[in-house]
Structures are given as C-alpha cells and as structure tokens.
C-alpha positions as CSV (number, residue, x, y, z in Angstrom):
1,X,0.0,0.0,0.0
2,X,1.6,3.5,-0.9
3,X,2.3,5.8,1.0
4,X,-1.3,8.2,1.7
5,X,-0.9,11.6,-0.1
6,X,-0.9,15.0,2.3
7,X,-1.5,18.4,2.7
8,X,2.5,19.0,2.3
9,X,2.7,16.9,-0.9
10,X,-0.3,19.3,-2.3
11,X,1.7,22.3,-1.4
12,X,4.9,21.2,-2.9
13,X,3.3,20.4,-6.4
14,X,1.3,23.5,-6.4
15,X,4.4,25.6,-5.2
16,X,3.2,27.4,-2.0
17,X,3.1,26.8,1.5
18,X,1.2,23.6,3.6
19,X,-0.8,26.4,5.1
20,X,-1.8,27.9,2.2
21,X,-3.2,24.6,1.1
22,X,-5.1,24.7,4.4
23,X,-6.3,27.8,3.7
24,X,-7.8,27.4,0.1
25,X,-9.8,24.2,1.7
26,X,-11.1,25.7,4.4
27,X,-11.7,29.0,3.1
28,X,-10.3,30.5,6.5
29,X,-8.2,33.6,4.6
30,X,-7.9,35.3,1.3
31,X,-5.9,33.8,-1.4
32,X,-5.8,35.0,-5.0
33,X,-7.8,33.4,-7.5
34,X,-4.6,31.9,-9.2
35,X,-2.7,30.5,-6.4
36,X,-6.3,28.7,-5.2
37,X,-6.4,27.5,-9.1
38,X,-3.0,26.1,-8.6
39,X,-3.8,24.4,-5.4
40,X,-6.7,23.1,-6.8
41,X,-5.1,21.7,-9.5
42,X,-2.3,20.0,-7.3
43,X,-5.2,18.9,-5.2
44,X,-6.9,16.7,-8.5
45,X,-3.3,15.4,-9.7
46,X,-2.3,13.9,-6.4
47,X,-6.1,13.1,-5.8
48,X,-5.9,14.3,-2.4
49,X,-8.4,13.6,0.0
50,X,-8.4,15.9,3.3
51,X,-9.2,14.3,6.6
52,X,-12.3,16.4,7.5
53,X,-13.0,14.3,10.6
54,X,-9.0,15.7,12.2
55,X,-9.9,19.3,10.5
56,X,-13.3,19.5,12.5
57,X,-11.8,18.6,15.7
58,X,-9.0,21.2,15.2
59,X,-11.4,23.6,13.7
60,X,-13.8,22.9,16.1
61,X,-16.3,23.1,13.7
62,X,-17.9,20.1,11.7
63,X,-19.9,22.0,9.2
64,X,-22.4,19.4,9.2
65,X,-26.0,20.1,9.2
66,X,-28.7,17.2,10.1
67,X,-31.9,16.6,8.2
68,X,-34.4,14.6,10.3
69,X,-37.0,12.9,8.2
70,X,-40.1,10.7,8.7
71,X,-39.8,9.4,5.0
72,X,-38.0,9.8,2.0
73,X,-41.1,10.4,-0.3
74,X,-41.2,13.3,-2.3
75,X,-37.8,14.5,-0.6
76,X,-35.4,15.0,-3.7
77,X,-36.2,18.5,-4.6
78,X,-35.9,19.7,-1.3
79,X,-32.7,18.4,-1.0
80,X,-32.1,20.0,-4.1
81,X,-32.4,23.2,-2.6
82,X,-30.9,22.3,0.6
83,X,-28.0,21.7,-1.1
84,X,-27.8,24.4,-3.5
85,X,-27.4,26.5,-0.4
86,X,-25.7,24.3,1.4
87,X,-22.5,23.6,-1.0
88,X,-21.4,26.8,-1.5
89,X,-21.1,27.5,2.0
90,X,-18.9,24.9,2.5
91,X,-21.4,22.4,4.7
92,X,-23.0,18.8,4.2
93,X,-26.2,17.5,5.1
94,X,-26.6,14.0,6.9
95,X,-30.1,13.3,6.6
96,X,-31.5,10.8,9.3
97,X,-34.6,9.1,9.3
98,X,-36.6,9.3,12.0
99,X,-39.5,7.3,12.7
100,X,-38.7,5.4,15.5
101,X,-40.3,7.0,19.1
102,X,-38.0,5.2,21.3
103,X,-35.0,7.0,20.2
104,X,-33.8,10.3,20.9
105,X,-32.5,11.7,17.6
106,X,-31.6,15.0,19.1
107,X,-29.4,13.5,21.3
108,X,-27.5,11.7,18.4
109,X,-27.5,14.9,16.1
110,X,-25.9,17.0,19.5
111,X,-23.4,13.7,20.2
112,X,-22.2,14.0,16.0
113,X,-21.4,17.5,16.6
114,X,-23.8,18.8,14.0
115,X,-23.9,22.3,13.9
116,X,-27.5,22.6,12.7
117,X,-30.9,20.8,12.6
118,X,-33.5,20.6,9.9
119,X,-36.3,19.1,11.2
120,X,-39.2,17.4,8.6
121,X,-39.9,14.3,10.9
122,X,-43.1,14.2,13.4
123,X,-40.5,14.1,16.4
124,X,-40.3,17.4,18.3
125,X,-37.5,18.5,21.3
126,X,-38.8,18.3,24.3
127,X,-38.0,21.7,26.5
128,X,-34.8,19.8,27.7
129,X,-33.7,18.9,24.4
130,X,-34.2,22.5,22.7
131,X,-32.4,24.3,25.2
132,X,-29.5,21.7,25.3
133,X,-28.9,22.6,21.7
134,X,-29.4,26.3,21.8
135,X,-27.1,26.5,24.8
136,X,-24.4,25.2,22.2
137,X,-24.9,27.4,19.5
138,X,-26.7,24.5,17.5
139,X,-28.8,26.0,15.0
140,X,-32.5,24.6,14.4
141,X,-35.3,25.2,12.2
142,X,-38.7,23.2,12.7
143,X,-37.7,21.8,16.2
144,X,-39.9,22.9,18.3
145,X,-43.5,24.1,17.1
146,X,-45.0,27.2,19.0
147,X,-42.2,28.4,20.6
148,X,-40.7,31.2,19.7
149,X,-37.6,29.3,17.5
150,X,-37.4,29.3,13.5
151,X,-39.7,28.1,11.1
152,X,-39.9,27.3,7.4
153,X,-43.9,26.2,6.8
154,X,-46.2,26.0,4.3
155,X,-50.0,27.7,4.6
156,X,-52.8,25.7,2.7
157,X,-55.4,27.6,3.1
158,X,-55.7,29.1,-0.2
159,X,-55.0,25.6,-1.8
160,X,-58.2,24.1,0.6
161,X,-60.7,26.7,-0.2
162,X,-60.0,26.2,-4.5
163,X,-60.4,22.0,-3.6
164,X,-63.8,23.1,-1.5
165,X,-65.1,25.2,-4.4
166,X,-64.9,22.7,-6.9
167,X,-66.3,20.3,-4.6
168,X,-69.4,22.7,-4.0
169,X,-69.8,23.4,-7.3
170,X,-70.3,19.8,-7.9
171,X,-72.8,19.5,-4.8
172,X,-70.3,17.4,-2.6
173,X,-70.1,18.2,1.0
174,X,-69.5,15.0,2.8
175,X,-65.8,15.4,2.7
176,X,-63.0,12.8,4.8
177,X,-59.6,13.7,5.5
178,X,-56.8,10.9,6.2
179,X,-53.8,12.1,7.8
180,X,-51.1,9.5,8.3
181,X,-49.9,11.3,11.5
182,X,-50.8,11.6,14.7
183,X,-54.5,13.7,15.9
184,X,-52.3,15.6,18.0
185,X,-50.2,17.1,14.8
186,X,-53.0,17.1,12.4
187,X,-55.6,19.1,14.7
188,X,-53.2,22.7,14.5
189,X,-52.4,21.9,10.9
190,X,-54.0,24.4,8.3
191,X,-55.5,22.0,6.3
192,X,-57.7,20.6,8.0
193,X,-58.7,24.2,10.0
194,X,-59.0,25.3,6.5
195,X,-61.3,22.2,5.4
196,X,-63.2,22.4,8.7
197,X,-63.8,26.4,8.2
198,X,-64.8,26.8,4.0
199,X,-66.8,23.8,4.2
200,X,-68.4,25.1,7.8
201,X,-69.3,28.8,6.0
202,X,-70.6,27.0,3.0
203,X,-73.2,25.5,5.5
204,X,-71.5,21.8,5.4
205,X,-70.2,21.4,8.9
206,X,-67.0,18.8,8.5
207,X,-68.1,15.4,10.2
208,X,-65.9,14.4,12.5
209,X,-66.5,10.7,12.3
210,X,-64.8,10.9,8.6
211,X,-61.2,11.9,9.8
212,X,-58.9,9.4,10.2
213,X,-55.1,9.6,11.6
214,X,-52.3,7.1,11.8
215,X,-52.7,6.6,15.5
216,X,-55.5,5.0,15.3
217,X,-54.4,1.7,13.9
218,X,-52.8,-0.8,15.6
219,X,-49.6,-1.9,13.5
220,X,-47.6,0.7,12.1
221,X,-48.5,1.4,8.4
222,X,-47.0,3.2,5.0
223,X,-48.6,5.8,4.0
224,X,-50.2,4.5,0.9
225,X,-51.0,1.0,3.1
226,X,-52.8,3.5,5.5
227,X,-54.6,5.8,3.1
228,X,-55.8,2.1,1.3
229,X,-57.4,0.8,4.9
230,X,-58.6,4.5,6.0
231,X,-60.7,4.6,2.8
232,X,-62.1,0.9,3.2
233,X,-63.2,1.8,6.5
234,X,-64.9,5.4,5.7
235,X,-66.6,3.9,3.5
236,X,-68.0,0.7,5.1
237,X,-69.1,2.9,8.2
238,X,-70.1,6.4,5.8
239,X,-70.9,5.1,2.2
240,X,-72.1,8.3,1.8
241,X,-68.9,9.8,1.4
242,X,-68.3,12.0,-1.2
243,X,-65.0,12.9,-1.3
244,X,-61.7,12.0,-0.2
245,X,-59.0,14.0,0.9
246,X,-55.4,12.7,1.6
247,X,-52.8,14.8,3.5
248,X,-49.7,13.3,0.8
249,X,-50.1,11.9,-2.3
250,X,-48.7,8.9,-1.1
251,X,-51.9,8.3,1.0
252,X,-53.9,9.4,-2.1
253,X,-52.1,6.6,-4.1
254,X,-53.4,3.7,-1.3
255,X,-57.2,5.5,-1.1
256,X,-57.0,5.8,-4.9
257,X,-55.8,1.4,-4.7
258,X,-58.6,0.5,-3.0
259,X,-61.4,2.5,-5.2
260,X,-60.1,0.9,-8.0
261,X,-60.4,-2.4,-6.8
262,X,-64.0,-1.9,-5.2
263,X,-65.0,-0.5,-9.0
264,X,-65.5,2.9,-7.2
265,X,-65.2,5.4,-10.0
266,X,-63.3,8.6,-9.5
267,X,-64.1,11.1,-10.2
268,X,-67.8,10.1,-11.3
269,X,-68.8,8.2,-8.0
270,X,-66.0,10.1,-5.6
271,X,-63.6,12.8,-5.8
272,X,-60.2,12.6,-4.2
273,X,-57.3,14.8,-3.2
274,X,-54.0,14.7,-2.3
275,X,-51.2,17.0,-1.4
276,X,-47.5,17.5,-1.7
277,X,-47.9,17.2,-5.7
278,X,-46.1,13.8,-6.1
279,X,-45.0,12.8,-9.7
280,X,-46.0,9.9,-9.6
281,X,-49.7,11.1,-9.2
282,X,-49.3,12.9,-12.5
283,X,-48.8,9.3,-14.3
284,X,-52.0,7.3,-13.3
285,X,-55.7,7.5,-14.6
286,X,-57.4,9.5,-13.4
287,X,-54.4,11.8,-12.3
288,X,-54.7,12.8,-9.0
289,X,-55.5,16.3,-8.0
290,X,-53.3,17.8,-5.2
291,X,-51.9,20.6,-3.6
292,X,-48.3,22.2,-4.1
293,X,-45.3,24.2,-3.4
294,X,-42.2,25.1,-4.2
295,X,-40.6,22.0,-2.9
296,X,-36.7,23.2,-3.9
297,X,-37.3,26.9,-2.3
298,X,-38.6,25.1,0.6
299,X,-35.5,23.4,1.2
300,X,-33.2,27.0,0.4
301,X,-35.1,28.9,3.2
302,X,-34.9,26.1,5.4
303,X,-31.0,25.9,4.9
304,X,-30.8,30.0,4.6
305,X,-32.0,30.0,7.9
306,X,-29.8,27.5,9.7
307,X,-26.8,29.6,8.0
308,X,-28.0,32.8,9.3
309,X,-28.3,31.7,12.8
310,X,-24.9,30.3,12.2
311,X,-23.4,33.4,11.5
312,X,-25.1,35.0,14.5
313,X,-27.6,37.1,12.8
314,X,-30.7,37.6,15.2
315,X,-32.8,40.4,13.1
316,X,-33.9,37.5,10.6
317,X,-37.3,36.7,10.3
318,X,-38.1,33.5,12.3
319,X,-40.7,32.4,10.9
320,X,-40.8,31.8,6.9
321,X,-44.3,30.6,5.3
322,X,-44.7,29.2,1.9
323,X,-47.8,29.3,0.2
324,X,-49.3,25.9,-1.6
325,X,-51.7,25.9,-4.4
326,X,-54.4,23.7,-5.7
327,X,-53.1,21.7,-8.6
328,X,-56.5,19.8,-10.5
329,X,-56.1,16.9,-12.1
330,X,-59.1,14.4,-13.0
331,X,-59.6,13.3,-10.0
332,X,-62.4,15.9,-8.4
C-alpha cells in the first residue's frame, strides 16, 4: 500500500506553502484566485483527500447540518435546494430518518457535533432537548413548534378553499380527510382548520367521524398502506362519502388502490385529493388532483435560515411561510 498523499505533498506540487493549502480548503483567509487555481489543480493530480473528521476537531467546527426525516417520499427537490445553499457554503447535510419514538435523535444529532438541525420528521424536542442545543450554539429550524424558534412552513389555506369550491360546485359536501400522523399534529395543521372552516361557511359542517389519523391503527402502516385501509373503513361505516382528501399523495395513491379495486369510479362516483404534488400522481388515470409548493425553495429557506443563525444574525425573520396551491387533475 503507498504511501497516503498529504497536505504538504499538495503544497509542494502546487508551489506554495502547507498552510496555504489549508487555507484554500477551508476558506479560513484570502488567497488569489490563481494561487487557489493552482492548489486546486495540485489537489486533483495527487487526488488528495483531506481528513475532514481531524480538520473538525482542530477547527472545532464540523460543518455538518442534520436533516431529520419521517420518509424519503417526495424529498429530492428539497434536498435540491438544501443543497444548492448548502454547497457553497462549504457544509454537508446528513439526513436521518426518524420514525422510531423510542430514540432520541436529538441526542445523536448533539453527540455528531452537528452544527445545525432541519427538522421534517413528526418528532419534536422536548424543552430539555431545545435548550441543550441552543445553549451550544446549534442552529435549528422546525424543532420545536409554537415556541418562539425558527420556522420554514407551508400555509394551505388558499389551496383548501379552490379544492372546496370545486367540490361545492359539484354538490359534494360530505368530505373525509386521512392524515397519516398523529391527531395531536394534524388538529393545529392548516388544512384541516381550512377544510373544517370553507366547508363550515358554505353551511357543510366537517363530520368528524370521517377523519382518520395514523394513530388510530394498531400496526404501524406506509402511507399508501394506511390511506388504502382509511378509505375501506370510511366507506363501510359512511358510504355516503363524497369525497376523499389525503394529506400526501402517497396516501392518495393507497385511497385511490382501494377504489379501483372496489369498481369505485373517480371522479364520477368520488372525488379525491392529495397534497404535496407527487410525480407519480401525475402518471395514473385519473391523475390525482393535489396541492403544491415550491418543494426546492422550501429546502433553500430552510438551509438559509440554519446559516444565518450560524453566522449570529438575530434580526432575521423567524418564521418563513410558503404558500401551496391547488393543482386539478381528473380526480375531483
């Protein structure tokens, strides 16, 4: 095995000193734009491969940044934007899938030495947990809902109230909503306060008995498996169910299985609705109606934010909203 190549080799092929080479990888000083295009150079001839595990521990400084997930569905174009951010600055992005309640993810983000936290799972700090991490400086966005920390969300309520019009217009007002999450998270989501309040002023009260949430089955689901055995059950207890709305398009895709298979026709018998605006619903027939954002800008703010609290800036806004729109396919 030969011998491995170092940060002295770089610097004696690109002809300036070791430190120099530190600095053009690390970005710590100025160097002219030809000396770092020398270095660079040096750096894919010898094929050098710095040790950023050492350089965070002598930097103090990982520049790592931890994305905490539930699922990886529909995730890639906010990664993209994530990352777009993200790479320039000279950080990474771990992602981490969280889904399991009996372990303490902020724990393991705080033991890695991550230096910020994205959070798009269902798992929240406790009080503990939050200030643990903001006593070290860790930045976090989405960590701990209505506290006063920093946010990247999305607002439905336009998006609902275009999916109720068309449903009125069509005379359906016995609307369910499946949530694959908990009643505890969907309850303060704007969806279904939306649903509940353009369906309520259209005279339509929102039956209660026609929501269904995660926790309310007894083995632990996918979404599409869940949105498939939420809609048999609706309908066996409320065949008079109209419509069908879905809080992913994942959940859509199992409500949509089951219809099929039952000889339920969509849109003629049932309308239903999904959200998130997943490819994949664009591809089946009927194609699915849904709601959307801009998935990739998502992902910027979220990143923009971690970086500004990283750089100590406290006068930016803390709370970012997106704003989804209705997206009609054949569906309703």
């Amino acid at each position: 095995m030969g011998k491995a190549v170092n940060r002295n080799d770089v610097a004696r092929l690109a002809g300036v000193a070791p430190s120099t080479v530190s600095n053009v990888i690390n970005g710590t000083k100025f160097v002219s734009d030809e000396v770092k295009e020398r270095v660079r150079r040096a750096i894919e001839e010898l094929e050098y491969e710095p040790n950023l595990l050492a350089r965070s521990f002598k930097m103090n400084s990982t520049r790592q940044v931890t994305v905490l997930l539930s699922t990886l569905n529909n995730f890639d174009d906010v990664y993209r934007g994530m990352y777009e951010v993200a790479f320039p600055a000279g950080y990474s992005l771990s992602v981490i899938i969280a889904n399991d309640n009996r372990v303490n993810y902020y724990n393991n983000c705080y033991a890695h030495r991550s230096e910020g936290i994205i959070n798009l799972s269902r798992f929240f700090c406790t009080d503990k947990e939050y200030n643990k991490l903001i006593s070290h400086d860790i930045a976090v966005v989405n960590v701990a809902p209505g506290r006063e920390n920093f946010e990247v969300g999305i607002n439905y309520v336009n998006a609902v109230e275009a999916f109720v019009n068309e449903l009125l217009k069509k005379g359906r007002t016995r609307v369910a909503f499946l949530a694959d999450t908990s009643r505890a998270e969907i309850e303060p989501d704007t969806r279904l306060i939306a649903m509940k309040y353009f369906l309520d002023r259209a005279g339509h009260p929102f039956d209660e008995r026609l929501l269904r949430c995660y926790e309310e089955n007894v083995v632990m689901l996918s979404s599409s498996e869940f949105g498939y055995n939420a809609a048999a059950d609706i309908l066996a207890r409320h065949p008079d169910t109209q419509a069908i709305f879905c809080v992913n398009d994942y959940t859509a895709l199992g409500a949509y299985k089951f219809l099929s298979e039952r000889g339920i026709r969509i849109p003629q018998d049932i309308s239903l609705c999904g959200c998130d605006d997943c490819l994949i619903g664009r591809y089946v027939s009927p194609s699915i109606s849904s709601m959307g954002y801009d998935k990739t800008e998502f992902g910027r703010q979220c990143m923009h934010n971690i970086l500004e609290q990283l750089k100590g800036n406290v006068e930016q806004e803390r709370k970012i909203i997106l704003y989804a729109e209705y997206r009609p396919g054949s569906s309703v």
